[in-house]
Backbone as JSON Lines, residues from 0, in Angstrom:
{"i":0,"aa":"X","n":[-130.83,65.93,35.61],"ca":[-130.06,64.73,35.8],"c":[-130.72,63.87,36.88]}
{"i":1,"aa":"X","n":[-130.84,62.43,36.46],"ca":[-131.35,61.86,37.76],"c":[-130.49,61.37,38.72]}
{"i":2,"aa":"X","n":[-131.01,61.19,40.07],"ca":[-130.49,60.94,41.27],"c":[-130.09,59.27,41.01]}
{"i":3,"aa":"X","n":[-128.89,59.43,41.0],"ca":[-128.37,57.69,40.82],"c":[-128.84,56.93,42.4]}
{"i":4,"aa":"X","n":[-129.06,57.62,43.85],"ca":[-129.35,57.31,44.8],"c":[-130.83,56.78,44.93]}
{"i":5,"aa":"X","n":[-131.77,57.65,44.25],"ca":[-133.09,57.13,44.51],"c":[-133.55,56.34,43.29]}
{"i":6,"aa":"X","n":[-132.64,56.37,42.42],"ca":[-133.52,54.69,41.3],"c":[-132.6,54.05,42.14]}
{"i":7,"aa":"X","n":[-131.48,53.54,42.6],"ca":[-131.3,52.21,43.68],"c":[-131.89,51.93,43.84]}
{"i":8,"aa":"X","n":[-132.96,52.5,45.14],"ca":[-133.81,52.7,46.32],"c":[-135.19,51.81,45.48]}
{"i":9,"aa":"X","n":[-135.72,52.71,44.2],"ca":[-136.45,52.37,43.41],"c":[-136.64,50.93,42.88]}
{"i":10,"aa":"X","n":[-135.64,50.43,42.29],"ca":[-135.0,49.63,41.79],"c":[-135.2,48.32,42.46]}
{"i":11,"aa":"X","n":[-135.01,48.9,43.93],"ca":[-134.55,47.96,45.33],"c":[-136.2,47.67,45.88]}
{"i":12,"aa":"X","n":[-137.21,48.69,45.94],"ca":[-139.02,48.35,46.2],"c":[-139.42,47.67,45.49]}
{"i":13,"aa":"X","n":[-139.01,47.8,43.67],"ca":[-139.76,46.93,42.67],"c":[-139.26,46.02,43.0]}
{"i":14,"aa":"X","n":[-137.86,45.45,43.01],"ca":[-137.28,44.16,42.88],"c":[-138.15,43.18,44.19]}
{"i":15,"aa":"X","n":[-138.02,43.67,45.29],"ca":[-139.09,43.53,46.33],"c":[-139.94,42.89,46.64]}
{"i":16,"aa":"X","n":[-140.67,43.85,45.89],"ca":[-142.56,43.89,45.42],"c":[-142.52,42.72,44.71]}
{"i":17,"aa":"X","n":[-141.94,42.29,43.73],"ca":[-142.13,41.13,42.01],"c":[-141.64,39.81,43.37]}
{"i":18,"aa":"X","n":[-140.9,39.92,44.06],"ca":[-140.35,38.54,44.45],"c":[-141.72,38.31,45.65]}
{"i":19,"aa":"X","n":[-142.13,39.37,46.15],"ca":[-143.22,38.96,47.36],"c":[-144.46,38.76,46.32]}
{"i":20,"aa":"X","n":[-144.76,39.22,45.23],"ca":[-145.78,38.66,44.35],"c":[-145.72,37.44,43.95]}
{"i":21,"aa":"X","n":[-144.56,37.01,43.4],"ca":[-144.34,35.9,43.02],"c":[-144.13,34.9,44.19]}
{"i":22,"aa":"X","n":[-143.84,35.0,44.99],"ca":[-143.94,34.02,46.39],"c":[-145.5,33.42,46.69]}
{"i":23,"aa":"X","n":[-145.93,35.01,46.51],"ca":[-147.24,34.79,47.19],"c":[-148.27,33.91,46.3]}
{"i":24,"aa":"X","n":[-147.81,33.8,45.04],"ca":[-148.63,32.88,43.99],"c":[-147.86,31.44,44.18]}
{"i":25,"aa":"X","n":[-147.07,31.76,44.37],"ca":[-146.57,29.95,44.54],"c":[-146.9,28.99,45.91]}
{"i":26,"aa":"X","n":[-147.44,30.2,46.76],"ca":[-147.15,29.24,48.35],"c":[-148.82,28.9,48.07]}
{"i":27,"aa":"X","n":[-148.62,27.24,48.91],"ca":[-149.68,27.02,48.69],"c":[-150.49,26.26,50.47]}
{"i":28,"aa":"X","n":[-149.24,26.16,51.35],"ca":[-149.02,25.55,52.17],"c":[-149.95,26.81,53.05]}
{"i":29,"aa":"X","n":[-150.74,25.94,54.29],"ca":[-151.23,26.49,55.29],"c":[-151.19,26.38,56.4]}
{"i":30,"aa":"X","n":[-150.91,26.94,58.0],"ca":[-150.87,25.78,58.53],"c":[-152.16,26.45,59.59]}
{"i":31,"aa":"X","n":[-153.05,26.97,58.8],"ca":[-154.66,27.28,59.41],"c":[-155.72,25.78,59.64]}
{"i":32,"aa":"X","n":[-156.03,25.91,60.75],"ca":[-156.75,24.66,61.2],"c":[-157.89,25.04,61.58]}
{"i":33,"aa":"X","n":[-159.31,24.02,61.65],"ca":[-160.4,24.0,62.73],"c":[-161.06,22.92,63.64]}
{"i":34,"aa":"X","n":[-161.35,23.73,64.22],"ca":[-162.08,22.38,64.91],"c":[-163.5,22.99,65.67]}
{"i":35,"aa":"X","n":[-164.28,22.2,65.13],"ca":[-165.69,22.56,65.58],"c":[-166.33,22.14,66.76]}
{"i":36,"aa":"X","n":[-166.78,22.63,67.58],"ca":[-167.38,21.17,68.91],"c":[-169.1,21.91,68.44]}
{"i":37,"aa":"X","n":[-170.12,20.57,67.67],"ca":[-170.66,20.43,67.5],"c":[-171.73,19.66,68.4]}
{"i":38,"aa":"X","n":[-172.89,20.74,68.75],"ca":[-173.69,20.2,69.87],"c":[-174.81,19.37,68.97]}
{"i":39,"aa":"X","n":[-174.84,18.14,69.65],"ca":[-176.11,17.26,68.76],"c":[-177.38,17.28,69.97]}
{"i":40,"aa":"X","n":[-178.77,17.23,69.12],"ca":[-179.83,17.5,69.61],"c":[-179.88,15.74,69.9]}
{"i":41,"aa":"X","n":[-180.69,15.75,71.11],"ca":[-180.59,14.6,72.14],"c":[-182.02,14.51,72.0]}
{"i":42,"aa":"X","n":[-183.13,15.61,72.13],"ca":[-184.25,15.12,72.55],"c":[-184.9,13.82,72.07]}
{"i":43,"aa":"X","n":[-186.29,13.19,72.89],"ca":[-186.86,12.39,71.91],"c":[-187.87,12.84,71.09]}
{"i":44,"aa":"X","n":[-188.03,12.45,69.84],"ca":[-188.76,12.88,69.51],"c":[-190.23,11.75,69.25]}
{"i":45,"aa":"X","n":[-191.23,11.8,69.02],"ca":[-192.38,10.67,68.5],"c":[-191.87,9.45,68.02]}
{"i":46,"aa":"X","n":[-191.88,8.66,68.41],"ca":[-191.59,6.8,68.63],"c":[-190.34,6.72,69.58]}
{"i":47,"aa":"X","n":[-190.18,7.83,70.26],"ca":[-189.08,7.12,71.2],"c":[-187.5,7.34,70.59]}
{"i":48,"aa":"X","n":[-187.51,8.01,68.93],"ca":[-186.19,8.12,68.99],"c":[-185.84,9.51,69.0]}
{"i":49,"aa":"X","n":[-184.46,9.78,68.65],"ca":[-183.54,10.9,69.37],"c":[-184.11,11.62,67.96]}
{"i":50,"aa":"X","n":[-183.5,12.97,68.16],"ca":[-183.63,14.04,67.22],"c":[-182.81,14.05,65.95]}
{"i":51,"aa":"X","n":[-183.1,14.73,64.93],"ca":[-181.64,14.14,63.28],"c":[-180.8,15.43,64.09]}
{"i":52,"aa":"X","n":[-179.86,15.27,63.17],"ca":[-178.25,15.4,63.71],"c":[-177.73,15.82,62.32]}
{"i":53,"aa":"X","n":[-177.61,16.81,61.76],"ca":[-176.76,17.19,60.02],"c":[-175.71,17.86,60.78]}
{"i":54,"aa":"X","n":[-174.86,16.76,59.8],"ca":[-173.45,16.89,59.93],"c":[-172.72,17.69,58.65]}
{"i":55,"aa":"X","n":[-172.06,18.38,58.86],"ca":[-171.65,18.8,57.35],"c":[-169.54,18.52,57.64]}
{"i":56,"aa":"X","n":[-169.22,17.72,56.91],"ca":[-167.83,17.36,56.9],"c":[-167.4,17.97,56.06]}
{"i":57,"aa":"X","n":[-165.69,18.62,56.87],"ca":[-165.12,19.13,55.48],"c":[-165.0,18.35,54.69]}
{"i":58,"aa":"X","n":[-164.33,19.39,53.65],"ca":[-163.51,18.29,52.06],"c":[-162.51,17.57,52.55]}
{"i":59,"aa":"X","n":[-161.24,18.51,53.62],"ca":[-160.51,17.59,54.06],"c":[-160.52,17.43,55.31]}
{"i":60,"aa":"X","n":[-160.39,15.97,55.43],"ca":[-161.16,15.45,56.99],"c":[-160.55,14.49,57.36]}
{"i":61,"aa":"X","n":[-159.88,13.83,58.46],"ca":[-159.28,12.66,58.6],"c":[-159.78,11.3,58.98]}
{"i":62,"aa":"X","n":[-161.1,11.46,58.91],"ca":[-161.95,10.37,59.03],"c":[-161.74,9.29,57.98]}
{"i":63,"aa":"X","n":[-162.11,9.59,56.73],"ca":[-162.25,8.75,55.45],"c":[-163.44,7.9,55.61]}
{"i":64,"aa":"X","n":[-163.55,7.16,56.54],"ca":[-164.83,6.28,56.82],"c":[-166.24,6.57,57.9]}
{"i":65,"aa":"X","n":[-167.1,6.34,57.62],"ca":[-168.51,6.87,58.94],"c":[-167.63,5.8,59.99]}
{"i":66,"aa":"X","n":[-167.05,4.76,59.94],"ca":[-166.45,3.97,61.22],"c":[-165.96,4.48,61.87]}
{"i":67,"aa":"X","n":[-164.8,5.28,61.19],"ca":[-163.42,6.29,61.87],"c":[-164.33,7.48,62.53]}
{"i":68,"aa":"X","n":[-165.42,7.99,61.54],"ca":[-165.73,9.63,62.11],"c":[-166.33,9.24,63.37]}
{"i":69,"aa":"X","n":[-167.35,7.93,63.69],"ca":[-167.65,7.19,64.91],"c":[-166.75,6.92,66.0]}
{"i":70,"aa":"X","n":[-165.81,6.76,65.45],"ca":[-165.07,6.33,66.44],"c":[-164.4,7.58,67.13]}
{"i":71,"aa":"X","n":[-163.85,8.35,66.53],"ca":[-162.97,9.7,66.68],"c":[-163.77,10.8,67.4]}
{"i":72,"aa":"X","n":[-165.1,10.92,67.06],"ca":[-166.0,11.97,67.55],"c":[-167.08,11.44,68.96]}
{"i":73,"aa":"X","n":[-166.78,10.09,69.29],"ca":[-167.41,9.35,70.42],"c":[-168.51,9.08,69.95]}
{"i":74,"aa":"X","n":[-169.07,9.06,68.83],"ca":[-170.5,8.62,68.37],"c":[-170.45,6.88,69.23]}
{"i":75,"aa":"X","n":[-171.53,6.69,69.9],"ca":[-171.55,5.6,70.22],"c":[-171.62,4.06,69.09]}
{"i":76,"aa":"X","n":[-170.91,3.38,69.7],"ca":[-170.32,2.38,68.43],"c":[-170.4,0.77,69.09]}
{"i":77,"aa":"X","n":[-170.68,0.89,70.57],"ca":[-171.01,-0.65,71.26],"c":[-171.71,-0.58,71.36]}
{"i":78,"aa":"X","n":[-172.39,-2.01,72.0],"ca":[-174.07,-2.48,72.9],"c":[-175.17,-2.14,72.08]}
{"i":79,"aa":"X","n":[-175.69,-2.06,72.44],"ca":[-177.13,-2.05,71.92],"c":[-177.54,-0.32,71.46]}
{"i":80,"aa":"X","n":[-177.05,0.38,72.18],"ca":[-177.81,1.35,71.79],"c":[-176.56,2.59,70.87]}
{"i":81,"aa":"X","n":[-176.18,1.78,69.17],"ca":[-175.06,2.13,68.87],"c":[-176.01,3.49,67.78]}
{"i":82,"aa":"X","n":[-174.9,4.67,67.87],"ca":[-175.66,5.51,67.19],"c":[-175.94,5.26,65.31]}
{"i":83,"aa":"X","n":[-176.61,5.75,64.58],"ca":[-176.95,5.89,63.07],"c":[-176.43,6.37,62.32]}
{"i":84,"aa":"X","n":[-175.55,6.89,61.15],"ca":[-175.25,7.38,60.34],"c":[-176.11,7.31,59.02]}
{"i":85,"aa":"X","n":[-176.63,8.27,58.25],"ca":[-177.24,8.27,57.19],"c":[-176.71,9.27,56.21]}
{"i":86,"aa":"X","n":[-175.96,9.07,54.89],"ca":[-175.16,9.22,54.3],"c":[-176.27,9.7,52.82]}
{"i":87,"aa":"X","n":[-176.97,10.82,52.2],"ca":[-177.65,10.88,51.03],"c":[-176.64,11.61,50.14]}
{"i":88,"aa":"X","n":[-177.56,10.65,48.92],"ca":[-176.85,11.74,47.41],"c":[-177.59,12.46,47.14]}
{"i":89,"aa":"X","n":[-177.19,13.85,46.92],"ca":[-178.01,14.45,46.46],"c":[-178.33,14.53,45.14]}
{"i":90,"aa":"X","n":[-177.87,13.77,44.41],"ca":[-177.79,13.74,42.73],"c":[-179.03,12.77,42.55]}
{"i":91,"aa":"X","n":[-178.87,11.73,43.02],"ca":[-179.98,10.17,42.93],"c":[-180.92,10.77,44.02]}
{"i":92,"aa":"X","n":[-180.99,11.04,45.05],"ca":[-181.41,10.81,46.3],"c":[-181.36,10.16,47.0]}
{"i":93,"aa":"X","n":[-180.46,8.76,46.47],"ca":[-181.37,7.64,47.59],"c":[-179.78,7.76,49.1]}
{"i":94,"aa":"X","n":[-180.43,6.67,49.72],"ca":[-179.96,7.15,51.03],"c":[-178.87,5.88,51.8]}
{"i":95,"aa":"X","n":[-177.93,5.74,52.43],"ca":[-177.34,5.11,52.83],"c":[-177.45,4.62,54.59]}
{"i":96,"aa":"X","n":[-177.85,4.3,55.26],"ca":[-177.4,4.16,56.44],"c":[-177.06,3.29,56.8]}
{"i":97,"aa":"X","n":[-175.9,3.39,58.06],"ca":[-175.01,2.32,58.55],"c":[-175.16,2.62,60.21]}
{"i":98,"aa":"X","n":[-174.97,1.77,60.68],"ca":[-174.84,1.83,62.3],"c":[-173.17,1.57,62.99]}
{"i":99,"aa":"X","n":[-172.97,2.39,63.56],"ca":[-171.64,3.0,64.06],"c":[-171.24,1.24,65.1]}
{"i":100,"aa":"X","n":[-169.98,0.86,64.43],"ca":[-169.27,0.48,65.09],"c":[-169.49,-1.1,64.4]}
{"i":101,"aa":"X","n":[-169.82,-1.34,62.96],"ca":[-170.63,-2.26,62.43],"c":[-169.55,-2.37,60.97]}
{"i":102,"aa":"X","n":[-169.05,-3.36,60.16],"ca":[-168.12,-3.47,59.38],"c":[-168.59,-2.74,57.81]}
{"i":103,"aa":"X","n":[-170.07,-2.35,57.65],"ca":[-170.6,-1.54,56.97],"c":[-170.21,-0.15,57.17]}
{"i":104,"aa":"X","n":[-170.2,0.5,58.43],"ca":[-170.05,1.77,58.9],"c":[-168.49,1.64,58.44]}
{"i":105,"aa":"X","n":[-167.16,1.09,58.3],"ca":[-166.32,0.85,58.2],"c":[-165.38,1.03,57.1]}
{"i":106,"aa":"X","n":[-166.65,-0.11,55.72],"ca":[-166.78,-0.09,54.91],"c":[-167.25,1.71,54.08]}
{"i":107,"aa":"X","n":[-167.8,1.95,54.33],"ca":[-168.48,3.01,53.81],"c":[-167.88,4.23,53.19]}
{"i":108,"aa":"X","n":[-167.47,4.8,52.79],"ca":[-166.46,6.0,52.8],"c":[-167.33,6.98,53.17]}
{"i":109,"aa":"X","n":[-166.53,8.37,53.63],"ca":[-167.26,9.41,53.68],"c":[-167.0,10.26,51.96]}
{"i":110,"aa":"X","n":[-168.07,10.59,51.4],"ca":[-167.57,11.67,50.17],"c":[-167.87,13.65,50.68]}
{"i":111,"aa":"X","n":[-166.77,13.84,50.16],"ca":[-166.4,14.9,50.75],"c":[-167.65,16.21,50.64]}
{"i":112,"aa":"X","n":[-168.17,16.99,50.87],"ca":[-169.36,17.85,50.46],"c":[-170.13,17.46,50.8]}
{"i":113,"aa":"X","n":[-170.99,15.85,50.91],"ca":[-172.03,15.59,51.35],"c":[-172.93,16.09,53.22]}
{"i":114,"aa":"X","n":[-173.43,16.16,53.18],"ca":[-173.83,16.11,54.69],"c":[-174.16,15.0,55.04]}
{"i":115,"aa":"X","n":[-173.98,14.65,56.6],"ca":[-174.33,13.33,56.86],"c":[-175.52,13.88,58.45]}
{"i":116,"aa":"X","n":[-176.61,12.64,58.54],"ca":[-176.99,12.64,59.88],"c":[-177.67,11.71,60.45]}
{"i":117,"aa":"X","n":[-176.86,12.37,61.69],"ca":[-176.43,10.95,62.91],"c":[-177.51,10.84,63.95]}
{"i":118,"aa":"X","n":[-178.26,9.61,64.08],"ca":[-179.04,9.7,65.09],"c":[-178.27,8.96,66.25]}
{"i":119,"aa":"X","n":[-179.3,8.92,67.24],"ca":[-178.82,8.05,68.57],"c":[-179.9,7.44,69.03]}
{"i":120,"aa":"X","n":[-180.24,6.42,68.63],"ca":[-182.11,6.04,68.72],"c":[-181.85,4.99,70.05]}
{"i":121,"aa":"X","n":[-183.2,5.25,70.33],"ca":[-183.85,4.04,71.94],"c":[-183.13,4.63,72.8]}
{"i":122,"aa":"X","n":[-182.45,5.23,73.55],"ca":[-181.57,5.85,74.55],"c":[-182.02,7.09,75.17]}
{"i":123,"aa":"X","n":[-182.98,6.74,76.26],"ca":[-183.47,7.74,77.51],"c":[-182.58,8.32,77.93]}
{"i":124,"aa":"X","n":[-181.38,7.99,78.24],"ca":[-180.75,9.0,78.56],"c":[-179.64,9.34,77.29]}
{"i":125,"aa":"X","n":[-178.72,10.71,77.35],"ca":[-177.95,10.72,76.25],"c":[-176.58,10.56,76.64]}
{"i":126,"aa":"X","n":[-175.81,9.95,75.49],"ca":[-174.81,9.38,75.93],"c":[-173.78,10.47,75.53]}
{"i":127,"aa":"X","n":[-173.99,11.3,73.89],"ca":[-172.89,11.95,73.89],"c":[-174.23,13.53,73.27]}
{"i":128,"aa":"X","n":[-172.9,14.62,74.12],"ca":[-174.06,15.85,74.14],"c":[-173.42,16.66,72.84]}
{"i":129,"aa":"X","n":[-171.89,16.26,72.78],"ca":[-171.5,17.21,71.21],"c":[-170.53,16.11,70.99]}
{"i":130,"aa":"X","n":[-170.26,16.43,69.42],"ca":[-169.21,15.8,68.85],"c":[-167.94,17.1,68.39]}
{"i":131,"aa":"X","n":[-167.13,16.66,68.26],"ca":[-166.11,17.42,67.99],"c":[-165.05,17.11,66.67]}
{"i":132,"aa":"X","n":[-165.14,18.1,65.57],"ca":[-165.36,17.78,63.94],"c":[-163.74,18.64,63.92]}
{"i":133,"aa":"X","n":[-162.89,18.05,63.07],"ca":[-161.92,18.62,63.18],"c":[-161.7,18.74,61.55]}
């Protein structure tokens, strides 16, 4: 004869188990974050300008534009010595660049996957030593 006490019990783990399975396929919500502090190479290199800079942006990113990611990450964006953004496809190849703080850089969108890189040209001294990628 079976124990009417332990299929409850039984009864009561499966029922359990199916609802934490099924939860666990429906949740989709995270609330895992990052944030990178990304050191950019400053040196000069031959003609006087700064070193490349590959950026790799997430998919989701709150920038949307090279203007915003300029602006948000301190990429320099006034005066004269405003930093570079260069934006390639890798499908075509060809290449985009815009200068930070400029209605092109603004204009521009970021697409998600691509890498981008940022120079900081003519500037003996350096203005920003990392950016910080969230």
């Amino acid at each position: 004869m079976l124990n009417q006490k332990s299929s409850r019990m039984t009864m009561a783990v499966i029922l359990v188990a199916a609802v934490m399975a099924v939860a666990a396929g429906t949740a989709i919500a995270s609330n895992m974050g990052f944030k990178i502090n990304k050191g950019l190479d400053l040196t000069i290199a031959a003609g006087g300008q700064r070193g490349n800079n590959w950026l790799s942006i997430p998919y989701f990113n709150p920038y949307g534009t090279i203007g915003t990611m300029c602006a948000q990450t301190g990429l320099p964006s006034a005066g004269f010595n405003r930093a570079t953004v260069t934006d390639i496809n890798p499908v075509s190849g060809v290449s985009s660049t815009v200068t930070c703080g400029t209605a092109a850089a603004n204009a521009l969108a970021i697409t998600p996957g691509r890498g981008l890189r940022a120079r900081n040209p003519f500037n003996a001294s350096p203005i920003v030593n990392s950016v910080i990628i969230v």
